[in-house]
VEXLODREN-648403 format. One line per 3 residues: number of its first residue (from 0); their letters; for each residue x negated, y, z negated of N, C-alpha, C. Coordinates in Angstrom, 1 decimal. Atoms other than C-alpha are relative to their C-alpha. Layout:
BEGIN
NUM = a = X:Y:Z:X:Y:Z:X:Y:Z ~ ...
***
This chain:
BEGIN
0 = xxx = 0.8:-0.6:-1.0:-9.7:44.6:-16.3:0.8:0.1:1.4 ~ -1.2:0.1:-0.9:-7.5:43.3:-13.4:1.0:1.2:-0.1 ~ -0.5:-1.0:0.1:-4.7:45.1:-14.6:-0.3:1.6:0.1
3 = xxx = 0.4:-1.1:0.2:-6.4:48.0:-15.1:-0.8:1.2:1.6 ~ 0.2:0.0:-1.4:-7.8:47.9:-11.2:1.2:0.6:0.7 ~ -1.5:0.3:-0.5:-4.6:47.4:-10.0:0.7:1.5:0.0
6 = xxx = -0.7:-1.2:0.3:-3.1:50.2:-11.6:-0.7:1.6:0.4 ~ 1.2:-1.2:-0.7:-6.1:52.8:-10.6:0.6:0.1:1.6 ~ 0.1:0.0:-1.6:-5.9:51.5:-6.9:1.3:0.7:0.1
9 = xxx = -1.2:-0.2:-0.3:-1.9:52.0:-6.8:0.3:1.8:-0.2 ~ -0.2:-1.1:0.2:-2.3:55.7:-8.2:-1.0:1.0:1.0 ~ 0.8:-0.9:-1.7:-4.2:56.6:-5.1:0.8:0.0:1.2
12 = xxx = -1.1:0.2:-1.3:-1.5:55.5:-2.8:1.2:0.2:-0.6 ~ -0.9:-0.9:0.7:1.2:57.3:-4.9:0.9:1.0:1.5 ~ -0.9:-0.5:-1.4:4.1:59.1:-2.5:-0.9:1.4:-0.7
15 = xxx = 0.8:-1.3:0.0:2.6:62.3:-1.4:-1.3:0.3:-0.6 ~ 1.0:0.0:0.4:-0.8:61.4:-2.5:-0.8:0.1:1.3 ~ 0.7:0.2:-0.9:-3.9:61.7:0.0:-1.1:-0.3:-0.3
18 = xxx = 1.0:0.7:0.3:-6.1:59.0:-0.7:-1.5:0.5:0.9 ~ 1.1:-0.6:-0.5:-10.0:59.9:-0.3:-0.5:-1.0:0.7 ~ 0.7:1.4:-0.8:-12.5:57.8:1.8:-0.6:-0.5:-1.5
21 = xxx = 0.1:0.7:1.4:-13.8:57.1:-1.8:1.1:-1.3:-0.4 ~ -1.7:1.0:0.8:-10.3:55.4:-3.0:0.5:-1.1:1.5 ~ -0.4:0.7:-1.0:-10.0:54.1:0.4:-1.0:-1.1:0.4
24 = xxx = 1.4:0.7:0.1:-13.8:52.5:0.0:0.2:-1.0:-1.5 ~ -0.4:0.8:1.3:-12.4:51.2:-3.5:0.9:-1.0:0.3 ~ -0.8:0.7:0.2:-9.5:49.6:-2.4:-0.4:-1.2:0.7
27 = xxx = 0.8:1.5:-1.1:-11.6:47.4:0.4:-0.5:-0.7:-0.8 ~ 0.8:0.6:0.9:-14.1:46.8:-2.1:0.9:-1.1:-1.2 ~ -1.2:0.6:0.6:-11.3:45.4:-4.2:0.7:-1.7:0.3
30 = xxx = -0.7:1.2:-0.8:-9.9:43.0:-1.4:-1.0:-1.1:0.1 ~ 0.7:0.6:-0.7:-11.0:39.8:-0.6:-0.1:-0.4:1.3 ~ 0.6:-0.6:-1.6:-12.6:39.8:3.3:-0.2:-1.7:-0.1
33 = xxx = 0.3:1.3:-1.0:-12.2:36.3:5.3:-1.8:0.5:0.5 ~ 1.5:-0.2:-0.9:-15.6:35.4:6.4:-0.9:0.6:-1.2 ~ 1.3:-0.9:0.6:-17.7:38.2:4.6:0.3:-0.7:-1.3
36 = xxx = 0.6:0.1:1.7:-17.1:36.9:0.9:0.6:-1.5:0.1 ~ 0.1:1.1:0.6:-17.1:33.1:1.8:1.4:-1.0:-0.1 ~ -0.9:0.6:-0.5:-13.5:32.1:3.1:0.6:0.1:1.0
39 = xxx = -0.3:-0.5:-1.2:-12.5:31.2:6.2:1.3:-1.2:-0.3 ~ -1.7:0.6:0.1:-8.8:29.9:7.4:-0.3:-1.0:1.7 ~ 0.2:1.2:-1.7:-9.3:27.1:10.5:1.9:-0.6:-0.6
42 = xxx = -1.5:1.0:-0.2:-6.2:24.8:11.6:0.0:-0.8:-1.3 ~ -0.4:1.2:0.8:-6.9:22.3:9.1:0.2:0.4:-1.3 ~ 0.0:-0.5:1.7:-6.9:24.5:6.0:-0.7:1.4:-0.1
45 = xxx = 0.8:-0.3:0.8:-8.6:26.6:3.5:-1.6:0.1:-0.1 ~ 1.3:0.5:0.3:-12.6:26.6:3.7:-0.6:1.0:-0.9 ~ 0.5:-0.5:0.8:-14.4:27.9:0.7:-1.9:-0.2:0.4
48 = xxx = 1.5:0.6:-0.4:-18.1:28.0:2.0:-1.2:0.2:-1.1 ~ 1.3:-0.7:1.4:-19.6:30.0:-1.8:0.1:-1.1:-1.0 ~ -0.4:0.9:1.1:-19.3:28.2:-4.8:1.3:0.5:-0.3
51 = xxx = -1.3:-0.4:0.5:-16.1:28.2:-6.8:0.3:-0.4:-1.5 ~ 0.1:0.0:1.8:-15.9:28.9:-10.6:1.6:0.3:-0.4 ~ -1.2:-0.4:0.5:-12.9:28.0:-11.9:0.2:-0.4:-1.1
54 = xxx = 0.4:-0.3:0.9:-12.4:28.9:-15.2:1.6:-0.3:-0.6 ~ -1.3:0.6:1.1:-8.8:28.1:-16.3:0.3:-1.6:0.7 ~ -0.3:1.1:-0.7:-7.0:24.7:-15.1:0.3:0.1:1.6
57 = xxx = 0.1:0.9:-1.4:-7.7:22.6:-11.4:1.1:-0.5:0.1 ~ -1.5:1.0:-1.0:-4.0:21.7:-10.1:-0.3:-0.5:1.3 ~ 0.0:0.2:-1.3:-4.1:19.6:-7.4:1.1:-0.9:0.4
60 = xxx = -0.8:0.7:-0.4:-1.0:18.2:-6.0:0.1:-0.6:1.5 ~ -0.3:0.5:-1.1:-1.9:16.1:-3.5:-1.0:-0.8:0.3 ~ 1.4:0.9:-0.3:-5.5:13.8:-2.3:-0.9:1.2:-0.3
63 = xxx = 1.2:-1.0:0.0:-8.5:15.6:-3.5:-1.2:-0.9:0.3 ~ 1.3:0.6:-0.4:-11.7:14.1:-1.8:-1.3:0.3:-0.3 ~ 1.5:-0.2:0.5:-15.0:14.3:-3.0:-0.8:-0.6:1.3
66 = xxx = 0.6:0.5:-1.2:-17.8:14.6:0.1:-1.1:0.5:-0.3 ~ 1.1:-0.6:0.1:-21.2:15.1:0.1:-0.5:0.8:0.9 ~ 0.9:-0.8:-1.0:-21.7:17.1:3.0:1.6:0.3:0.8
69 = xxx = -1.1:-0.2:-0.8:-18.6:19.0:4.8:0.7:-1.2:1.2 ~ -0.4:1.4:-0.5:-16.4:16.3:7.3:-0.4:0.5:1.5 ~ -0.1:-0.9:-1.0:-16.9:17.4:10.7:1.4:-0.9:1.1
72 = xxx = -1.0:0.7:-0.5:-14.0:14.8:11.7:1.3:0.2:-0.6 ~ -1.0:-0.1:1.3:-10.4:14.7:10.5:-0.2:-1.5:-0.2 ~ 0.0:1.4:0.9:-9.8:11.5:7.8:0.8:0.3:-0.1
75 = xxx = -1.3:0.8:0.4:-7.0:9.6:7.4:0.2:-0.7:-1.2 ~ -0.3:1.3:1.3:-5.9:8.1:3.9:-0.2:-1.3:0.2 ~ 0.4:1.1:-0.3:-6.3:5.3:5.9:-1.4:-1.0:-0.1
78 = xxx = 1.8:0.4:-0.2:-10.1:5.3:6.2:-0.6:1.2:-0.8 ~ 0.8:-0.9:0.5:-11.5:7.2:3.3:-1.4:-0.2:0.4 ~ 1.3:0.7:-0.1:-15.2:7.7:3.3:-0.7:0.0:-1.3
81 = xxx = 0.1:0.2:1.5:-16.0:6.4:0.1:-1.6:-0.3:-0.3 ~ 1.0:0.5:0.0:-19.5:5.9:1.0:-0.8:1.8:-0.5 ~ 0.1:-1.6:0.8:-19.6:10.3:-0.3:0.1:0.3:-1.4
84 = xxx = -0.8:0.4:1.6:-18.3:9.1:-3.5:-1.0:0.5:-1.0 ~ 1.0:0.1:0.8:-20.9:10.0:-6.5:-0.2:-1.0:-0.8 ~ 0.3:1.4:0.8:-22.6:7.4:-8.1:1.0:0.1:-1.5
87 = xxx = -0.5:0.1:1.9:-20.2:6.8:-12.2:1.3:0.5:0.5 ~ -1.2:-0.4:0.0:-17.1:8.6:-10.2:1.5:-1.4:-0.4 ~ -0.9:0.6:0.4:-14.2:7.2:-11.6:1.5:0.1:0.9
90 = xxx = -1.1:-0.1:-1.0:-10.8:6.7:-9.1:0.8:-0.9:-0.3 ~ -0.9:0.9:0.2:-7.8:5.5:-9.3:0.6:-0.5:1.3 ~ 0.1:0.4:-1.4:-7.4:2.8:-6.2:0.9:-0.8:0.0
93 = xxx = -1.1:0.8:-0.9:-4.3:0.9:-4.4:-0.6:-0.5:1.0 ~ 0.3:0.9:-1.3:-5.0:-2.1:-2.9:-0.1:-1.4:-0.9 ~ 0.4:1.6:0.5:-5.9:-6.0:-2.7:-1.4:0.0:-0.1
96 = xxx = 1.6:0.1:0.4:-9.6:-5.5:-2.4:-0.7:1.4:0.2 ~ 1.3:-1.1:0.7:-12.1:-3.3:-3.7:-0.9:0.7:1.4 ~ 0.8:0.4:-0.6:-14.1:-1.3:-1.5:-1.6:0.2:-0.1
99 = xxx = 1.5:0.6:0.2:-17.7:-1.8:-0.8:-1.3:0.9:-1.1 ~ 0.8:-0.6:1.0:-20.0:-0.7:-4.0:0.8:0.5:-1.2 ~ -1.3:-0.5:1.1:-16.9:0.1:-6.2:0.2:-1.5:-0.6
102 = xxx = -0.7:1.1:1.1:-15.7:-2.4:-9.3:1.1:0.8:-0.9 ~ -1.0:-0.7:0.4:-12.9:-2.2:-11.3:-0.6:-0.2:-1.4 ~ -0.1:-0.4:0.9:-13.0:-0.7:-14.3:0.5:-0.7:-1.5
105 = xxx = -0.5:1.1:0.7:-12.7:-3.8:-16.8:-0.9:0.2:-0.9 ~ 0.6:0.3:1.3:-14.9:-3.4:-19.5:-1.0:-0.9:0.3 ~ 1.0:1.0:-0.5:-17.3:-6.1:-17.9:-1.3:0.5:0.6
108 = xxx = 1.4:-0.3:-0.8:-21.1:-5.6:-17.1:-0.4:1.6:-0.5 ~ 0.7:-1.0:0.4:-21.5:-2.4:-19.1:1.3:1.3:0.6 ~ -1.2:-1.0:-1.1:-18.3:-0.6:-16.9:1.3:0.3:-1.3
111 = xxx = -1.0:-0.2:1.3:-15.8:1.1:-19.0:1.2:-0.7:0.4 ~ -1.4:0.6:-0.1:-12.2:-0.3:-19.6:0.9:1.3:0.1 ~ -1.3:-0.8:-0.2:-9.7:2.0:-18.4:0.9:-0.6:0.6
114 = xxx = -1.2:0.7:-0.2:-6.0:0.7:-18.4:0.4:0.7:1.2 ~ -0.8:-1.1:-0.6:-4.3:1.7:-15.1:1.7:-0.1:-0.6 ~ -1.2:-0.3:-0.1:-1.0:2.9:-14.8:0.5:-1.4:0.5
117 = xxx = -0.5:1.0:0.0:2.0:0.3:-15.4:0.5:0.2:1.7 ~ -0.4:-0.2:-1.5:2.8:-0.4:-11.5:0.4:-1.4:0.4 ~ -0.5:1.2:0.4:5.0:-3.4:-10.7:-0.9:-0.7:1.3
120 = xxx = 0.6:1.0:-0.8:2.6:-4.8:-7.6:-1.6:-0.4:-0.3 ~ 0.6:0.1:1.1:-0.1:-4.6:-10.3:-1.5:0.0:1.4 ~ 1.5:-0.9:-0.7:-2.9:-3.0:-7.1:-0.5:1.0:-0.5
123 = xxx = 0.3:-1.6:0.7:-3.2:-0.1:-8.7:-0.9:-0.8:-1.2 ~ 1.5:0.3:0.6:-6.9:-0.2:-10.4:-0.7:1.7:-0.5 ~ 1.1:-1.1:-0.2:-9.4:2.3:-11.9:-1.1:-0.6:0.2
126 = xxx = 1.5:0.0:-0.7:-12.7:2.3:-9.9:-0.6:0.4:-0.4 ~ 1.2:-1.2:0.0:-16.2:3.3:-10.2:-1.0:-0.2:0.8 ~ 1.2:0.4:-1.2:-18.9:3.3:-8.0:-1.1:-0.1:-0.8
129 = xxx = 1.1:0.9:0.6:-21.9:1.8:-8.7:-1.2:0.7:0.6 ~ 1.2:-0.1:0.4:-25.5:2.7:-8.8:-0.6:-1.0:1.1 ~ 0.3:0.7:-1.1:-26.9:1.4:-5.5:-1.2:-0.8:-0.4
***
Protein backbone atom coordinates (compact mmCIF):
# COMPACT_ATOMS: atom_id res chain seq x y z
CA UNK A 1 0.00 0.00 0.00
CA UNK A 2 2.95 2.33 0.94
CA UNK A 3 4.53 1.65 -2.05
CA UNK A 4 1.78 2.07 -3.97
CA UNK A 5 1.12 5.78 -2.31
CA UNK A 6 4.40 6.73 -2.92
CA UNK A 7 4.41 6.02 -6.45
CA UNK A 8 0.80 7.75 -7.13
CA UNK A 9 1.95 10.90 -5.19
CA UNK A 10 5.38 11.06 -7.22
CA UNK A 11 3.35 10.85 -10.64
CA UNK A 12 1.74 14.13 -9.87
CA UNK A 13 4.91 15.95 -9.38
CA UNK A 14 6.37 14.44 -12.64
CA UNK A 15 8.60 17.17 -14.87
CA UNK A 16 6.14 19.18 -16.67
CA UNK A 17 3.21 17.94 -14.74
CA UNK A 18 0.58 20.46 -13.08
CA UNK A 19 -0.40 18.99 -9.98
CA UNK A 20 -4.24 19.72 -8.95
CA UNK A 21 -5.38 21.12 -5.62
CA UNK A 22 -6.74 17.50 -5.43
CA UNK A 23 -3.07 15.84 -5.70
CA UNK A 24 -1.82 18.68 -3.81
CA UNK A 25 -4.62 17.91 -0.89
CA UNK A 26 -3.39 14.14 -1.29
CA UNK A 27 0.03 14.66 -0.79
CA UNK A 28 -0.62 16.74 2.74
CA UNK A 29 -2.98 14.26 3.66
CA UNK A 30 -0.11 11.77 3.17
CA UNK A 31 2.49 13.74 5.38
CA UNK A 32 2.88 13.62 8.81
CA UNK A 33 1.93 17.32 10.43
CA UNK A 34 3.90 18.25 13.87
CA UNK A 35 1.37 19.10 16.37
CA UNK A 36 -1.88 18.21 14.38
CA UNK A 37 -1.27 14.28 14.32
CA UNK A 38 0.33 14.02 17.84
CA UNK A 39 4.19 14.91 17.50
CA UNK A 40 5.85 17.60 18.67
CA UNK A 41 9.90 18.34 18.57
CA UNK A 42 10.92 20.47 21.99
CA UNK A 43 14.83 20.82 22.93
CA UNK A 44 14.82 17.67 24.80
CA UNK A 45 13.50 15.37 22.07
CA UNK A 46 10.83 13.63 20.29
CA UNK A 47 7.23 13.91 22.10
CA UNK A 48 4.68 11.37 20.96
CA UNK A 49 1.53 12.70 22.74
CA UNK A 50 -1.21 9.73 20.65
CA UNK A 51 -0.57 6.30 21.27
CA UNK A 52 2.04 4.35 19.44
CA UNK A 53 1.44 0.95 17.77
CA UNK A 54 4.30 -0.63 16.97
CA UNK A 55 3.93 -3.58 15.10
CA UNK A 56 7.41 -4.84 14.03
CA UNK A 57 10.61 -4.79 16.51
CA UNK A 58 11.27 -1.82 19.58
CA UNK A 59 15.19 -0.93 19.16
CA UNK A 60 16.24 1.07 21.74
CA UNK A 61 19.83 2.00 22.01
CA UNK A 62 20.19 3.82 24.79
CA UNK A 63 17.96 4.31 28.65
CA UNK A 64 14.39 3.74 28.00
CA UNK A 65 12.27 4.96 31.13
CA UNK A 66 9.08 3.89 32.08
CA UNK A 67 6.79 6.96 33.76
CA UNK A 68 3.60 7.17 34.76
CA UNK A 69 2.69 10.54 33.95
CA UNK A 70 5.00 12.78 31.51
CA UNK A 71 8.41 14.39 33.61
CA UNK A 72 7.97 17.95 33.64
CA UNK A 73 11.79 18.11 34.96
CA UNK A 74 14.96 16.88 33.27
CA UNK A 75 16.37 13.35 35.08
CA UNK A 76 19.61 12.36 35.42
CA UNK A 77 20.77 8.63 35.34
CA UNK A 78 21.77 9.67 38.45
CA UNK A 79 18.36 10.06 40.18
CA UNK A 80 15.96 7.84 38.38
CA UNK A 81 12.37 7.99 39.49
CA UNK A 82 11.73 4.55 40.16
CA UNK A 83 8.93 5.30 42.29
CA UNK A 84 6.86 5.40 38.20
CA UNK A 85 8.07 1.94 37.82
CA UNK A 86 4.96 -0.63 37.31
CA UNK A 87 4.25 -2.91 39.87
CA UNK A 88 6.14 -6.98 38.33
CA UNK A 89 8.44 -4.57 36.00
CA UNK A 90 11.49 -6.35 35.64
CA UNK A 91 15.08 -4.18 35.32
CA UNK A 92 18.35 -4.76 35.05
CA UNK A 93 20.11 -2.64 38.01
CA UNK A 94 23.93 -1.49 38.85
CA UNK A 95 24.71 -0.89 42.10
CA UNK A 96 25.48 -1.86 45.87
CA UNK A 97 21.98 -1.35 47.13
CA UNK A 98 18.59 -1.95 45.91
CA UNK A 99 16.30 0.77 45.56
CA UNK A 100 13.32 1.41 47.76
CA UNK A 101 10.40 -1.33 46.93
CA UNK A 102 12.64 -3.24 44.39
CA UNK A 103 14.23 -6.96 45.19
CA UNK A 104 16.46 -8.92 43.37
CA UNK A 105 15.39 -11.33 41.32
CA UNK A 106 16.53 -14.57 43.27
CA UNK A 107 14.06 -17.05 43.14
CA UNK A 108 13.12 -16.28 46.86
CA UNK A 109 9.63 -15.26 48.30
CA UNK A 110 7.73 -16.27 45.11
CA UNK A 111 10.15 -13.69 42.81
CA UNK A 112 11.47 -15.17 39.68
CA UNK A 113 15.18 -16.27 39.25
CA UNK A 114 16.71 -14.46 36.53
CA UNK A 115 20.58 -14.92 36.09
CA UNK A 116 22.19 -11.45 35.35
CA UNK A 117 24.76 -10.89 32.97
CA UNK A 118 28.43 -12.22 33.80
CA UNK A 119 29.93 -8.79 35.17
CA UNK A 120 33.27 -8.91 36.96
CA UNK A 121 32.06 -6.27 40.03
CA UNK A 122 29.20 -8.74 40.34
CA UNK A 123 26.42 -5.16 40.92
CA UNK A 124 24.80 -5.91 38.13
CA UNK A 125 21.24 -7.54 39.34
CA UNK A 126 17.71 -8.19 37.82
CA UNK A 127 15.02 -6.24 39.73
CA UNK A 128 11.42 -6.16 40.28
CA UNK A 129 9.27 -4.02 41.94
CA UNK A 130 7.08 -5.07 44.30
CA UNK A 131 3.38 -4.86 45.06
CA UNK A 132 3.08 -2.04 47.67
Amino acid sequence: MTKLLRETLKSFFRRGAKPTESQFAKLIDACVMFGEDGINKRDSGIEITENLIVKGSLIVDGTFWLAASPQTESNSLATPILGQVPMGVVLLWFGDDLPHGFAKCDGIAGRPFIEPPSHGSGKLNYIIRLAE
